[in-house]
C-alpha positions as a Markdown table, in Angstrom:
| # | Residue | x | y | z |
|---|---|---|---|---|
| 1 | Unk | 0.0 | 0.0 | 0.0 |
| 2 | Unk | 1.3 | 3.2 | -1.1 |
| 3 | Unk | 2.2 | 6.1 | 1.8 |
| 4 | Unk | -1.2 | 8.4 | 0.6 |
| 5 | Unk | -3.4 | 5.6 | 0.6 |
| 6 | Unk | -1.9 | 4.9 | 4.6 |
| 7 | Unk | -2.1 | 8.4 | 5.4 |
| 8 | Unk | -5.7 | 8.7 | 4.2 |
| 9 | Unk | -6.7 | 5.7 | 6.0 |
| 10 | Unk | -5.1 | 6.9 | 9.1 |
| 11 | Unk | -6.9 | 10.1 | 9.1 |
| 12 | Unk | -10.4 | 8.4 | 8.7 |
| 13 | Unk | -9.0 | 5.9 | 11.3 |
| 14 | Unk | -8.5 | 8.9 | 13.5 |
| 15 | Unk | -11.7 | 10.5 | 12.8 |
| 16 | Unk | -14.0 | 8.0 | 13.7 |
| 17 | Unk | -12.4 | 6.9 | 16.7 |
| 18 | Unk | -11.1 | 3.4 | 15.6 |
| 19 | Unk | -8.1 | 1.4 | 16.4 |
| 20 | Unk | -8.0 | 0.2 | 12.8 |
| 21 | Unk | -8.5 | 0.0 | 9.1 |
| 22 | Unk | -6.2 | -1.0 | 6.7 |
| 23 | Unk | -6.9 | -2.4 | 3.3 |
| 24 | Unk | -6.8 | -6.4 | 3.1 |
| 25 | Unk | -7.1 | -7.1 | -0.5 |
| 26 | Unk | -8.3 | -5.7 | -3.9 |
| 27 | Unk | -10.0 | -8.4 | -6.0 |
| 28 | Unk | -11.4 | -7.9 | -9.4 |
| 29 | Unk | -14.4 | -9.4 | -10.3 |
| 30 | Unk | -16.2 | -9.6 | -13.6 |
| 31 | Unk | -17.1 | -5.8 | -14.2 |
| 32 | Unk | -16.5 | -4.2 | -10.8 |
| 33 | Unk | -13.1 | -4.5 | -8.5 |
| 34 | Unk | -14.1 | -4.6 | -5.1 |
| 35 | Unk | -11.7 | -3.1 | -2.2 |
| 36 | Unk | -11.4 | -4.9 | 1.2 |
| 37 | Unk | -10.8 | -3.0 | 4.4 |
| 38 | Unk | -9.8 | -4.4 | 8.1 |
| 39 | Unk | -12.3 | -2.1 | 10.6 |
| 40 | Unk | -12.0 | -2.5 | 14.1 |
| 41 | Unk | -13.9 | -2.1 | 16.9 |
| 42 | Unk | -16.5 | -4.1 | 15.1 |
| 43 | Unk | -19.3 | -2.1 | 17.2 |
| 44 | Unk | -20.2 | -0.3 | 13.8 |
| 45 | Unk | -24.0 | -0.2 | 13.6 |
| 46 | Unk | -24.7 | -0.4 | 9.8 |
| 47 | Unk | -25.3 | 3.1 | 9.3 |
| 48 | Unk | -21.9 | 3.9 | 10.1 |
| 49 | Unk | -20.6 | 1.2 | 8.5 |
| 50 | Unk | -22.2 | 2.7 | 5.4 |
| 51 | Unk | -21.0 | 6.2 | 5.9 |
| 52 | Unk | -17.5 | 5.2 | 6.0 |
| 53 | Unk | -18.0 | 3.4 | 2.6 |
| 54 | Unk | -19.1 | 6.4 | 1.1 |
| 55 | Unk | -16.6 | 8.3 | 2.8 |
| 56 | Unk | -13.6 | 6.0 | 1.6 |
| 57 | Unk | -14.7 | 5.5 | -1.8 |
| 58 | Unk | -15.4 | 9.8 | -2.2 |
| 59 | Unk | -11.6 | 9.9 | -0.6 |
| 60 | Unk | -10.0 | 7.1 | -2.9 |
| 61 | Unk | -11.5 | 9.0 | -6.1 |
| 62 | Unk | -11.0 | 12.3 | -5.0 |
| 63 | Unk | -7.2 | 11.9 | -4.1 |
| 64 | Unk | -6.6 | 9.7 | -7.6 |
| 65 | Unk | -5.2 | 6.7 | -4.7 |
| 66 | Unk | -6.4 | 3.8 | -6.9 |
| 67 | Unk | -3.8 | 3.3 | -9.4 |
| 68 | Unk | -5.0 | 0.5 | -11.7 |
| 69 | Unk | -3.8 | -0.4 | -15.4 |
| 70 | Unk | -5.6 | -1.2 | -18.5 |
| 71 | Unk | -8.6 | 1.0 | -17.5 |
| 72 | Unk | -11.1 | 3.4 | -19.5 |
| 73 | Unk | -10.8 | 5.3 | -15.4 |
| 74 | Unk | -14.2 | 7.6 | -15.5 |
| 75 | Unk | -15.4 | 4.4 | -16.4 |
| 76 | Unk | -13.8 | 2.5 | -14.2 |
| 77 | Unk | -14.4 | 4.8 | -10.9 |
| 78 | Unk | -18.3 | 3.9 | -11.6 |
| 79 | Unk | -17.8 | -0.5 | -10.9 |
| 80 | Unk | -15.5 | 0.1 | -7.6 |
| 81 | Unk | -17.6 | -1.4 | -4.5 |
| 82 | Unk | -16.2 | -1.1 | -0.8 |
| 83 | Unk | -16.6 | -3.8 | 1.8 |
| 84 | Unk | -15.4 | -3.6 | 5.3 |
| 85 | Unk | -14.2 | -6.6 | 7.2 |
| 86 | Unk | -15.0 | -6.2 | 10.9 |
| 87 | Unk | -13.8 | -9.8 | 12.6 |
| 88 | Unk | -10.7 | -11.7 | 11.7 |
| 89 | Unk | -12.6 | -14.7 | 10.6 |
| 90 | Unk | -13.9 | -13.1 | 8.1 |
| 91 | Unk | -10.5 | -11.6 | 6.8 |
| 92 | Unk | -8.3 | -15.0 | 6.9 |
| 93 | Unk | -11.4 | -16.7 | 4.9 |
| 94 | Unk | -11.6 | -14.1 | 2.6 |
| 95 | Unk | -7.9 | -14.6 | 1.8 |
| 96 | Unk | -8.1 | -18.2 | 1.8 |
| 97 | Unk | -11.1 | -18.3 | -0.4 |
| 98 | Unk | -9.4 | -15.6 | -2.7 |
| 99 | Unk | -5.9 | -16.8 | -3.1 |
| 100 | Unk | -5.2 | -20.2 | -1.8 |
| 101 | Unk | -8.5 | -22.8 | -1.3 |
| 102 | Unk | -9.0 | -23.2 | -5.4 |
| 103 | Unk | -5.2 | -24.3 | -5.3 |
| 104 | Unk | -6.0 | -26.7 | -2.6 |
| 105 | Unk | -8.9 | -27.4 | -3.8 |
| 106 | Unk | -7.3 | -28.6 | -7.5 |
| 107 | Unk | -5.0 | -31.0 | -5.7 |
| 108 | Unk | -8.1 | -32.6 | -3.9 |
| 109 | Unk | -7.2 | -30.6 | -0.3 |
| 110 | Unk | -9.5 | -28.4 | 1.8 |
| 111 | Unk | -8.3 | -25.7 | 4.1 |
| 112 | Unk | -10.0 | -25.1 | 7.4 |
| 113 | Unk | -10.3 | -22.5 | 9.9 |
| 114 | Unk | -9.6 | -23.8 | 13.4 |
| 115 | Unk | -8.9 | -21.1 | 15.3 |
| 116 | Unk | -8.4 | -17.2 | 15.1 |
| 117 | Unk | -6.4 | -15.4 | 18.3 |
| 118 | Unk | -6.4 | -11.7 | 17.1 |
| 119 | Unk | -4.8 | -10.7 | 20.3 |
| 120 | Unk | -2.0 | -12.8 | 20.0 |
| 121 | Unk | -1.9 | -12.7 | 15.7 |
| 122 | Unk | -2.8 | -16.8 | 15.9 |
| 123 | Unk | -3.9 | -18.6 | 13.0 |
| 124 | Unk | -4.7 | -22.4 | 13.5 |
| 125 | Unk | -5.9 | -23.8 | 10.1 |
| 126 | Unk | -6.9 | -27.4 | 9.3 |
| 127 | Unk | -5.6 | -29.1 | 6.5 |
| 128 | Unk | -8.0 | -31.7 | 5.1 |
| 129 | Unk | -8.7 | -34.2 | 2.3 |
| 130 | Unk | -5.5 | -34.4 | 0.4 |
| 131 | Unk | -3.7 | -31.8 | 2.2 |
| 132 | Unk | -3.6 | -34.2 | 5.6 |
| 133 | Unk | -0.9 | -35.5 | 6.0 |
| 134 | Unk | 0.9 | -34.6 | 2.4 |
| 135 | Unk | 4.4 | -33.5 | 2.8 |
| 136 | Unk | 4.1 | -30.2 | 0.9 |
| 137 | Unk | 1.1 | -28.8 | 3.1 |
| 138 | Unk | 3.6 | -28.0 | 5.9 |
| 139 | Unk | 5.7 | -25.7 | 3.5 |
| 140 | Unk | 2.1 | -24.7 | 2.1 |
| 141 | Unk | 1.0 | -23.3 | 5.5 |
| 142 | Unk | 4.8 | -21.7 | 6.3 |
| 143 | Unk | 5.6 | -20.2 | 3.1 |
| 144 | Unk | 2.7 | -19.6 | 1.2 |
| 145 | Unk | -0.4 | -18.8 | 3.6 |
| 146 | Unk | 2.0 | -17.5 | 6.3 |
| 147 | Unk | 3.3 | -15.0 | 3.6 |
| 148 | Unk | -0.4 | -14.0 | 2.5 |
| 149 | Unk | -1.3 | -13.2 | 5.1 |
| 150 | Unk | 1.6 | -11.3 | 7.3 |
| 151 | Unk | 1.0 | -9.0 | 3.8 |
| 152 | Unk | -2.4 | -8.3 | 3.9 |
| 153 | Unk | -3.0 | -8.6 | 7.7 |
| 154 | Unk | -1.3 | -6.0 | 10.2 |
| 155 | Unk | -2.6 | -8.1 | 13.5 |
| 156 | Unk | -1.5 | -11.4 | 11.9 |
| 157 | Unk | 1.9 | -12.9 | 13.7 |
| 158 | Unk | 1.9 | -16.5 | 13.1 |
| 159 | Unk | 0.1 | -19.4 | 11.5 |
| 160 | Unk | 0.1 | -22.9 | 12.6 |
| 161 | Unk | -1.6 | -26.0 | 11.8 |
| 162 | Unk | -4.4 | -27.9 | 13.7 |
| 163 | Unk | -2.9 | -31.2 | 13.5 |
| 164 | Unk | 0.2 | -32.4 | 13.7 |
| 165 | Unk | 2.3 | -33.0 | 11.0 |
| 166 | Unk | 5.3 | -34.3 | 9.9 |
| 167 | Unk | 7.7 | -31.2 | 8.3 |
| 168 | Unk | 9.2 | -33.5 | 4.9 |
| 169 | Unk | 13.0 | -33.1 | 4.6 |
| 170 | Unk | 14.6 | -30.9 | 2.4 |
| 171 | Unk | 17.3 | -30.6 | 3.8 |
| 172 | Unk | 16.9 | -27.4 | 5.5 |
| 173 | Unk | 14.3 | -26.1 | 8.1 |
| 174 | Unk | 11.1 | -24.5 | 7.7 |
| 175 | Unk | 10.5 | -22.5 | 11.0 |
């Protein structure tokens, strides 16, 4: 995330009294991109909730902060929706669903959420079907999900998995 899209989001963070809002992902769908934002305290009744939509997608067009290639942009500005995250649940399954589960999902595997600790940046995910107990879903959870998420999630820390496995040998270390 560029420094003007940070500082923008820290003023509205500032504004509204909250202890955070960052954004999580930009995905692009068919003919619209949607922009994912971290909110927290989740107390926002949806009025509120609404209002800072409005107020982040007004900001984001007015400051020229979305920087996207290949667009017509007038055009463009009219198919961008805003959706705020307001638990962690909802942010690592968004990113798993996004950019890992149809991987998984192509080798046979499933991924799980087990167990979200915000406080302590703890994610415990379960690695089912042909993920269990296959050697590559230990450097799958370390390297690739752990990596996915430290980007796109300030609070996140650490990512372990629900079962025990068996780290394969490559002749180095994972942890």
């Amino acid at each position: 995330m560029n420094e003007e899209l940070s500082a923008f989001l820290e003023k509205i963070k500032e504004n509204r009294g909250l202890t955070h809002l960052y954004l999580i992902n930009q995905v692009k769908e068919e003919e619209r991109t949607k922009f994912l934002f971290g909110v927290r305290p989740n107390g926002l009744g949806e009025a509120d909730r609404e209002a800072m939509k409005e107020e982040i997608l007004e900001g984001l067009k007015a400051k020229d902060l979305i920087k996207i290639e290949n667009h017509q942009y007038p055009e463009f500005l009219q198919t961008i929706e805003i959706e705020l995250l307001c638990e962690p649940y909802q942010e690592v399954k968004h990113l798993l669903d996004s950019k890992i589960s149809s991987y998984a999902a192509a080798d046979g595997g499933e991924i799980k959420i087990k167990e979200i600790q915000e406080e302590k940046g703890l994610v415990v995910l379960s690695m089912m079907g042909a993920c269990s107990g296959c050697p590559s879903a230990v450097l799958t959870l370390r390297a690739g999900i752990r990596r996915i998420l430290e980007k796109s999630l300030p609070w996140f820390k650490k990512v372990e998995p629900a079962e025990e496995s068996k780290e394969p040998n490559f002749g180095f270390s994972l942890k």
